[in-house]
C-alpha positions in Angstrom: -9.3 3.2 -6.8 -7.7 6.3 -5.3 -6.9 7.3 -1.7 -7.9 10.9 -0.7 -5.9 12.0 2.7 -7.3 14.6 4.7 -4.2 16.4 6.5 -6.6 19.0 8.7 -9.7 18.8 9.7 -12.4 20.2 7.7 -14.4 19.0 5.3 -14.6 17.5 2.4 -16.7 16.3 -1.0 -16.8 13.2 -2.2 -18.1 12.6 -6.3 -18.0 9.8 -8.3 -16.1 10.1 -11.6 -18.9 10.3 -14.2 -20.7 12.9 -11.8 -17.5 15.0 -12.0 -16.8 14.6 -15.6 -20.4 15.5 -16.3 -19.7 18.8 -13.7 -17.0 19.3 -16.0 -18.5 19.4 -19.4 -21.3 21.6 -18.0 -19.1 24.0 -15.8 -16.5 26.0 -17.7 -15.6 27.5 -14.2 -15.0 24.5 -12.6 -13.3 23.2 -15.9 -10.8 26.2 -15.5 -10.2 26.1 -12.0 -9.7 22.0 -12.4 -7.2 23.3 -15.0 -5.0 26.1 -13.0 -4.9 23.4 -10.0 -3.6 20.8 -12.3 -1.3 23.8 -13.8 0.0 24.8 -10.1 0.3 20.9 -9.0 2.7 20.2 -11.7 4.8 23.1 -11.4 5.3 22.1 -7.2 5.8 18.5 -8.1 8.9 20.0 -11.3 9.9 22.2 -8.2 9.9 19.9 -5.3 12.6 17.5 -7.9 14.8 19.9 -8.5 14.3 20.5 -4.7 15.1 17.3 -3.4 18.1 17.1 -6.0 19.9 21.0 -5.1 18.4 21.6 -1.4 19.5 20.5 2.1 16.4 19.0 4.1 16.2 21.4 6.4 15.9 23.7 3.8 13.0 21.8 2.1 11.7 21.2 5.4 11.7 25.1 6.0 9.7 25.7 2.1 7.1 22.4 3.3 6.0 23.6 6.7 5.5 27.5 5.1 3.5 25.8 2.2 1.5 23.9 4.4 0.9 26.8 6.6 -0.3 28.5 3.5 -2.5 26.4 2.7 -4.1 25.5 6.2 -4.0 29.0 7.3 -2.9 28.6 10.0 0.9 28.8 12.3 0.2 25.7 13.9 -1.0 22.6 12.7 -0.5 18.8 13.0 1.7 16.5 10.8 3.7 13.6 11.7 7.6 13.4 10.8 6.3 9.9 9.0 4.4 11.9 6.7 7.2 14.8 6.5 9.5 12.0 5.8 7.4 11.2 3.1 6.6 14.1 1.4 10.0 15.4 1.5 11.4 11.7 0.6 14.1 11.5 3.0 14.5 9.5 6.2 12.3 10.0 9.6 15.8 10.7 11.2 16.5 13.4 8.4 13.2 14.9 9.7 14.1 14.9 12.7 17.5 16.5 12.6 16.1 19.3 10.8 13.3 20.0 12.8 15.4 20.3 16.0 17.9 22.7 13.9 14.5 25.0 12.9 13.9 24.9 17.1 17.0 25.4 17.8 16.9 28.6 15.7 13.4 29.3 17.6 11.9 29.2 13.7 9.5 26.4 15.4 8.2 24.6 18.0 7.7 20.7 17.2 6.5 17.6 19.5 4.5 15.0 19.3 3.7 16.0 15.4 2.5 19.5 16.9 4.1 22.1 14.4 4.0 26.2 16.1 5.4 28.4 13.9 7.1 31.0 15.8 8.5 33.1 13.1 7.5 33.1 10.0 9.9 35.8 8.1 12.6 33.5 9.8 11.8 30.1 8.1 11.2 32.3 4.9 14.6 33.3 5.4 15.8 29.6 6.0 13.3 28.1 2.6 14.9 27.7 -0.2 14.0 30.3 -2.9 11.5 27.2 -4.1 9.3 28.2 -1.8 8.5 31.8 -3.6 8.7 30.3 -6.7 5.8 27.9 -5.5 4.3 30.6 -3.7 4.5 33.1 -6.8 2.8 30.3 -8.5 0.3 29.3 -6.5 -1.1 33.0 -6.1 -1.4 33.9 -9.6 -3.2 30.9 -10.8 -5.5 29.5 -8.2 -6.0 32.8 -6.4 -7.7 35.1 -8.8 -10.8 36.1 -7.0 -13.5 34.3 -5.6 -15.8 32.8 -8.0 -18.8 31.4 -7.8 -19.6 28.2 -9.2 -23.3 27.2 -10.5 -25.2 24.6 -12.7 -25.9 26.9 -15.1 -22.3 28.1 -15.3 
C-alpha cells in the first residue's frame, strides 16, 4: 500500500495498479512520459544527496521553496516547516532559522506555513546551483510540448 500526498489543492486520479499497467502497455505516450518523470525524479533525489551532504540549509531551503513554486505555479503557497523539515531532512528548528534569514533578506514572507515569495531572482541568487541543475532538468525532459494522451495511442 502506498500513500499519495497532495501538497496543493487540485485534483487528482486515482488507478489501480493493473488498470495502469494495462494504460501502460497500450499507451506508448504515457509509457514515455511515465519514463522521463521517473528519469527527472531520480536525478532530484542524486541532486538533493549531494545537496544535503555540500549545501547549508538555507541554501537548500532557498532551491525547495523555487522548486515548489515551479511546480505549483504559483509565489505563494502553503507548506508546513514539519514537512520542510522533512523534505530537506534537517530539524524543524533548522527550518526555521533559515526561513527567518530568507525574510530577513526580504526573499520571503513566512507564517503560519504561508510561504510569499517576494523576490524570486533574489532566492535564485541565494539556491544553490542545484536548483538550475534540477531546473535544467526538469525542462528538457518532462516539458517537451503538450501532448495529448488517447486509448488508441
Amino acid at each position: 500500500m502506498f500513500l499519495a500526498l497532495l501538497q496543493e489543492s487540485g485534483s487528482a486520479i486515482r488507478i489501480d495498479s493493473l488498470s495502469f499497467l494495462n494504460s501502460l502497455e497500450y499507451s506508448p505516450t504515457l509509457k514515455e512520459h511515465l519514463n522521463r518523470y521517473l528519469c527527472v525524479s531520480f536525478s532530484q533525489l542524486v541532486q538533493a544527496a549531494i545537496c544535503n551532504r555540500f549545501h547549508f540549509v538555507e541554501e537548500r531551503l532557498a532551491r525547495l521553496l523555487l522548486m515548489i513554486r515551479d511546480r505549483a505555479h504559483s509565489e505563494s503557497f502553503y507548506i508546513t516547516q514539519d514537512l520542510l523539515a522533512q523534505m530537506l531532512g534537517v530539524r524543524r528548528v533548522d527550518v526555521t532559522k533559515a526561513a527567518l534569514a530568507l525574510q530577513h533578506k526580504s526573499l520571503i514572507g513566512y507564517s503560519r506555513g504561508y510561504v510569499v515569495i517576494r523576490n524570486v531572482a533574489g532566492l535564485e541568487h541565494e539556491a544553490c546551483a542545484c536548483y538550475l541543475e534540477d531546473k535544467e532538468i526538469y525542462n528538457r525532459m518532462l516539458n517537451k510540448g503538450t501532448v495529448k494522451l488517447t486509448a488508441n495511442h
